[in-house]
TORKOL-4160 file (C-alpha; in steps of 0.2 Angstrom, whole numbers, padded with zeros to 4 digits, m for minus):
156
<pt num="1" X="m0027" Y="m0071" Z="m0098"/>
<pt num="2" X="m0022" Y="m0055" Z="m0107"/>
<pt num="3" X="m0022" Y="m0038" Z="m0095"/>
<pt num="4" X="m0031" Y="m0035" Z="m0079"/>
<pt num="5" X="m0035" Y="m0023" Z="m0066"/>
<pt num="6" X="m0037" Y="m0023" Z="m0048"/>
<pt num="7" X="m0041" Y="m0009" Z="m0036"/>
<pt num="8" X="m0037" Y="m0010" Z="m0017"/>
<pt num="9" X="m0040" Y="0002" Z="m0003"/>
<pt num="10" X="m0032" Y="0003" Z="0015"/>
<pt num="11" X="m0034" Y="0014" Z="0030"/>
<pt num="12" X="m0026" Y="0016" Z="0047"/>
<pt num="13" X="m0028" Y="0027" Z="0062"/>
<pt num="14" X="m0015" Y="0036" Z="0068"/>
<pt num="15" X="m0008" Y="0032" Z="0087"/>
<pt num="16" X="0004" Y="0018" Z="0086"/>
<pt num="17" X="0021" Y="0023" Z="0095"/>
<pt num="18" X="0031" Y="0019" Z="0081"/>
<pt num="19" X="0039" Y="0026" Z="0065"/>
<pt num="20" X="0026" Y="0030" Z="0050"/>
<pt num="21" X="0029" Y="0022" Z="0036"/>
<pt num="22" X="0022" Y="0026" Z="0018"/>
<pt num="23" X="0024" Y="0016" Z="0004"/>
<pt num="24" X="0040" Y="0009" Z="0010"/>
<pt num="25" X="0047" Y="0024" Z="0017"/>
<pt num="26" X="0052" Y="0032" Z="0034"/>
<pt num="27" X="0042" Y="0049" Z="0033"/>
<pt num="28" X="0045" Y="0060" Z="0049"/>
<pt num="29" X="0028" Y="0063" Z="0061"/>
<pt num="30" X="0025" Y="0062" Z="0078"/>
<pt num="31" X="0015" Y="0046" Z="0077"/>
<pt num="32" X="0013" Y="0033" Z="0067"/>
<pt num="33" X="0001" Y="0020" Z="0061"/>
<pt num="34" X="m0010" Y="0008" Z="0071"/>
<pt num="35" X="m0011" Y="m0011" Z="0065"/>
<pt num="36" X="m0004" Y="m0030" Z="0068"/>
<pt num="37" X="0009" Y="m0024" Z="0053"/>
<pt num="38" X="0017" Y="m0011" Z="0051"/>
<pt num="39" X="0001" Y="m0002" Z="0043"/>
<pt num="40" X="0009" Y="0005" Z="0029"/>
<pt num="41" X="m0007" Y="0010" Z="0021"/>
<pt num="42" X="0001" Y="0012" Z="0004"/>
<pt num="43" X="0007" Y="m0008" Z="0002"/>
<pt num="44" X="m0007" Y="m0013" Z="0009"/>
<pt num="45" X="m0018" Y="m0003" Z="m0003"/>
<pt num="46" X="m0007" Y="m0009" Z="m0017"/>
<pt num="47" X="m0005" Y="m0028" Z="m0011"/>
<pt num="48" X="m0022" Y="m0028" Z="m0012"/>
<pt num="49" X="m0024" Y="m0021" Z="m0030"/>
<pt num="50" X="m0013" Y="m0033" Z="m0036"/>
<pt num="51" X="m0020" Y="m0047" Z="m0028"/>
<pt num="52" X="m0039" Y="m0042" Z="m0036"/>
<pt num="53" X="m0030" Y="m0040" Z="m0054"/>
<pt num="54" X="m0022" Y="m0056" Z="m0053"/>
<pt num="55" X="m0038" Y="m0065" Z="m0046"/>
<pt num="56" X="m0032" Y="m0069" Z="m0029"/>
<pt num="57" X="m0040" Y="m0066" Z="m0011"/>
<pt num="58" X="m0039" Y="m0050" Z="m0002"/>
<pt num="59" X="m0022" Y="m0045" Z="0008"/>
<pt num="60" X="m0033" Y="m0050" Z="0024"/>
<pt num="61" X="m0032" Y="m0068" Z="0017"/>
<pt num="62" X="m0015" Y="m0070" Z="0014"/>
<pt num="63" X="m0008" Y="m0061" Z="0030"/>
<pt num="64" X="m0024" Y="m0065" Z="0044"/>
<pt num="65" X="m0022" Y="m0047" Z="0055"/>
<pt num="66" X="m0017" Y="m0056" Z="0073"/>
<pt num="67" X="m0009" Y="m0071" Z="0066"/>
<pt num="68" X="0009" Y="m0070" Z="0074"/>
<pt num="69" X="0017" Y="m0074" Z="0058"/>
<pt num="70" X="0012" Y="m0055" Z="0052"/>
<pt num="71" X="0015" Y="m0045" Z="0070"/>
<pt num="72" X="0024" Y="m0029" Z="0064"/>
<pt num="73" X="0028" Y="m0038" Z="0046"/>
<pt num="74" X="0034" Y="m0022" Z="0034"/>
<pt num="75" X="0023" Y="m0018" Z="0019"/>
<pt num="76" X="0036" Y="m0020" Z="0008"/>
<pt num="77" X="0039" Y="m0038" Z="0015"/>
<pt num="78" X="0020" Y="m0041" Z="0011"/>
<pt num="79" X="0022" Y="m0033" Z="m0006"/>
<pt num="80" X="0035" Y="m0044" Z="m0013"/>
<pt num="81" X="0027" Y="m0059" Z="m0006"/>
<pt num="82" X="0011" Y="m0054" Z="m0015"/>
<pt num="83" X="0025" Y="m0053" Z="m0031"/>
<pt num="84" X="0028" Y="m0072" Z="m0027"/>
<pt num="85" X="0009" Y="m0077" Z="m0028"/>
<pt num="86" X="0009" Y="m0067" Z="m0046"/>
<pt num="87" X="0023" Y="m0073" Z="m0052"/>
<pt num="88" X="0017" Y="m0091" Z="m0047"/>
<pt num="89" X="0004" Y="m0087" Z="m0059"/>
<pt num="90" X="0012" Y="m0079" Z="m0073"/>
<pt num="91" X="0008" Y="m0061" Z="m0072"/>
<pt num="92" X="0018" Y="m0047" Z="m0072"/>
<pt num="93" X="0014" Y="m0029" Z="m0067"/>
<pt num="94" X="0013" Y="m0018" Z="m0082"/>
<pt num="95" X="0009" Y="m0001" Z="m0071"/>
<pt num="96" X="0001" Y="0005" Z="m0054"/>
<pt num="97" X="m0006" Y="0021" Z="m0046"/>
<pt num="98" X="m0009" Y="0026" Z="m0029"/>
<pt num="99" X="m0017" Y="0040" Z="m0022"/>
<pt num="100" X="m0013" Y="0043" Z="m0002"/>
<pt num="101" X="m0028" Y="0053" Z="0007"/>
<pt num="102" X="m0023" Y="0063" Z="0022"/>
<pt num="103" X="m0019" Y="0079" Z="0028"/>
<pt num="104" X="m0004" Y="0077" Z="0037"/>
<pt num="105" X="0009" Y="0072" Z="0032"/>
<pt num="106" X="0014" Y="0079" Z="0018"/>
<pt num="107" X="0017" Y="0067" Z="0003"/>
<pt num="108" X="0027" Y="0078" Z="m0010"/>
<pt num="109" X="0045" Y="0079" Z="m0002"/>
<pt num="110" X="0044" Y="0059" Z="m0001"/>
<pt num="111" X="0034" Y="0053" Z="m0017"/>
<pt num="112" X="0051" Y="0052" Z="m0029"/>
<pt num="113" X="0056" Y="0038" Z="m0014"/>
<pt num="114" X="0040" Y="0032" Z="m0012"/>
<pt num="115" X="0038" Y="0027" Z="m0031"/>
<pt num="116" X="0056" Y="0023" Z="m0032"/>
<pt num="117" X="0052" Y="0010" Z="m0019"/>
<pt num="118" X="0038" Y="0003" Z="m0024"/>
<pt num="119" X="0042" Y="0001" Z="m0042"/>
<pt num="120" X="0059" Y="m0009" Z="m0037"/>
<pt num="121" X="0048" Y="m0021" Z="m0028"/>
<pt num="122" X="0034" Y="m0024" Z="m0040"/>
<pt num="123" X="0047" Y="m0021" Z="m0056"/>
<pt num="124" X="0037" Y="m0007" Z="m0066"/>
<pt num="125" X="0032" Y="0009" Z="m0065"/>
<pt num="126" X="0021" Y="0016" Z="m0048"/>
<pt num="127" X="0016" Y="0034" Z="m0047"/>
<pt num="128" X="0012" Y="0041" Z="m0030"/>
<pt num="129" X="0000" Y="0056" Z="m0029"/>
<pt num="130" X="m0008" Y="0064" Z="m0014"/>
<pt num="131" X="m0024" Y="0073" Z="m0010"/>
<pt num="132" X="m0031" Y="0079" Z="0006"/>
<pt num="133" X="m0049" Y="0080" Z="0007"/>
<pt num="134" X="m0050" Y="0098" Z="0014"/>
<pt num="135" X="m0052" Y="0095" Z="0033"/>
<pt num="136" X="m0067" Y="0082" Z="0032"/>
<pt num="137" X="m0069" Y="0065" Z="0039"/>
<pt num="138" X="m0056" Y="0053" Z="0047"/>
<pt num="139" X="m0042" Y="0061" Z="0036"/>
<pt num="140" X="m0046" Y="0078" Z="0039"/>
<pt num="141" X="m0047" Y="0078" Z="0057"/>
<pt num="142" X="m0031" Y="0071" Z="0054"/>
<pt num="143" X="m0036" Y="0054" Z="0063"/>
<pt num="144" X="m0029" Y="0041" Z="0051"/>
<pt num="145" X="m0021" Y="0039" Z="0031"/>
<pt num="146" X="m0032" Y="0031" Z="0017"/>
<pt num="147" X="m0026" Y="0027" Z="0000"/>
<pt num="148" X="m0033" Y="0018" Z="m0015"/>
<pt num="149" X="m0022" Y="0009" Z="m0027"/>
<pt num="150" X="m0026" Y="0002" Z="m0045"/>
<pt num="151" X="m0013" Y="m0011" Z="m0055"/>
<pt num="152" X="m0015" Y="m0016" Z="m0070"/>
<pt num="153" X="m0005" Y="m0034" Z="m0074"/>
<pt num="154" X="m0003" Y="m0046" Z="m0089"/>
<pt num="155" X="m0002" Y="m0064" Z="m0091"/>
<pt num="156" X="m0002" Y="m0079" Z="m0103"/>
């Protein structure tokens, strides 16, 4: 199979009474993330990376947003299962990069953790980097969190 790459993108509104979670991580905010999950855009964007390198269907697929099974499932509980279904299939990650889109909160006091995090589960490197996207759209009116992942994986 050699090396391959997915991309994955993931976006949630803000307004759920609940802790945020980023990439694995408690940040502090005054709301969280809407979703049947936990709404960690940053699994989800990854999950979904992995799962288009590896050749697999979308996150939606594995983890059907209503069915019970998934109500208020963690990302990073998501994430490692998507390291089963790869794993099952040979590959292993060689890297991965996320970008997070918001305005608020800010990334930078949490990315060391977030990447920390994230590469423990998926057992290579993952960089975290942040952008806001200077007060336009969903993010800029600080309405919700995007981020766009990409992984690159190897198999026999």
């Amino acid at each position: 199979m050699g090396m391959r790459i997915g991309s994955g993108v993931d976006v949630h509104r803000f307004g759920a009474d609940r802790p945020l979670v980023l990439a694995g991580v408690e940040v502090p905010h005054h709301t969280g993330l809407v979703g049947h999950s936990d709404a960690d855009v940053a699994a989800h964007a990854l999950c979904d990376a992995l799962l288009a390198a590896a050749g697999l269907p979308d996150i939606g697929h594995h983890f059907p947003p209503g069915e019970p099974e998934w109500e208020g499932a963690s990302g990073a509980r998501l994430l490692a299962l998507v390291m089963d279904e790869l794993s099952a299939k040979s590959l292993a990650v060689i890297n991965a990069h996320l970008v997070v889109l918001c305005e608020q909160p800010k990334i930078g006091p949490h990315r060391d953790a977030m990447q920390e995090t994230l590469g423990a589960i998926v057992g290579a490197p993952v960089s975290v980097h942040a952008t806001t996207t200077e007060g336009l759209g969903f993010t800029g009116r600080e309405e919700g969190i995007m981020c766009q992942a990409v992984a690159l994986v190897e198999g026999s």
